[in-house]
N, C-alpha and C positions, 0 to 999 in steps of 0.2 A: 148911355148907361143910366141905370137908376136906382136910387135907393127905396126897398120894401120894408116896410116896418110893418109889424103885425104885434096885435097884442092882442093874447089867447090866454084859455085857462089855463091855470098850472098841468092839471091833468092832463092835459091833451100834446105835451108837450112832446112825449115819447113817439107819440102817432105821427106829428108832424114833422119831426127831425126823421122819421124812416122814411115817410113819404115822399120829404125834399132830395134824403138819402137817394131815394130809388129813381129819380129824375136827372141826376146828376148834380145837384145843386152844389157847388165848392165849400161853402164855408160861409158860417154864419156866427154871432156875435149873440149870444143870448143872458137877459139882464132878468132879476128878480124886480117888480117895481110894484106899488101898490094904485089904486083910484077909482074912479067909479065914473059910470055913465048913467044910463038908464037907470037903473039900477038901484041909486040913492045906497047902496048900505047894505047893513043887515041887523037884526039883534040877536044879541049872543048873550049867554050865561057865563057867569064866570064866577065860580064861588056862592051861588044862589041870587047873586046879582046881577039883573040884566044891564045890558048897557049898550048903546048902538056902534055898531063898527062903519063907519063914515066910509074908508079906505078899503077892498077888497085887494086881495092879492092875484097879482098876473103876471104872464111873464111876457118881458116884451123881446120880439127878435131883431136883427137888425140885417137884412140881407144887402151885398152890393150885387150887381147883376146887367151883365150885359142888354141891350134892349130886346133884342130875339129871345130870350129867356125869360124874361119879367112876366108877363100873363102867364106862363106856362107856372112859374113860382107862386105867384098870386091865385090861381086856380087852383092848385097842389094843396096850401096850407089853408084855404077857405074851405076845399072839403075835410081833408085831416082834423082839422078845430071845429069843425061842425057838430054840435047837440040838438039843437034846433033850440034851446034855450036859453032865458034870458040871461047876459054876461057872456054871449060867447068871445066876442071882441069884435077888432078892425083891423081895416089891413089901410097904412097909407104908402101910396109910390110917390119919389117923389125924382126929379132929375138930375143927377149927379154929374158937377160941371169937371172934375178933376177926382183921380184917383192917385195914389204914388206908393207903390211899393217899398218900406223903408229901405229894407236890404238891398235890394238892385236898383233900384232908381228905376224900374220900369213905372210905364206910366198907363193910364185910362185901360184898356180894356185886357192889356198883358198884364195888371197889376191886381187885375180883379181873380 
């Protein structure tokens, strides 16, 4: 099992929930969060005053996902989020030692 995390533009968000949609993907966990990579920033006006935005906004996903499915999900939401420009995001997998469904007690890949 493994956990996908991807952090994409806001706007791209809609693309990638149909796209995950159309593959089957179960169910996912999506958080508003802000930060910056490459990227450094922006400057922005606000009231005729510039002032630099350190923090952009993105949204980060949180996928659990059987192993046979992981590439296929990470493949999915790296074309959906694609612009070709800067700030598109990342995608990290990482390996997921336990899962546990609260309601039933199922566990690892029945709970995913």
């Amino acid at each position: 099992m493994q956990l996908i995390i991807a952090i994409i533009k806001p706007a791209k968000l809609a693309d990638v929930r149909d796209a995950l949609n159309d593959i089957g993907c179960k169910g996912m966990t999506v958080t508003d969060v802000k930060g910056f990579g490459q990227q450094k920033g922006h400057d922005e006006l606000y009231r005729g005053a510039k002032y630099r935005a350190e923090f952009l906004p993105k949204i980060r996903l949180d996928i659990a996902a059987v192993n046979e499915q992981s590439q296929q999900i990470v493949d999915t939401i790296q074309k959906a989020s694609h612009t070709g420009s800067t700030g598109d995001g990342k995608i990290f997998v990482l390996s997921l030692e336990q899962v546990v469904r609260i309601r039933t007690s199922e566990t690892d890949e029945q709970a995913i």
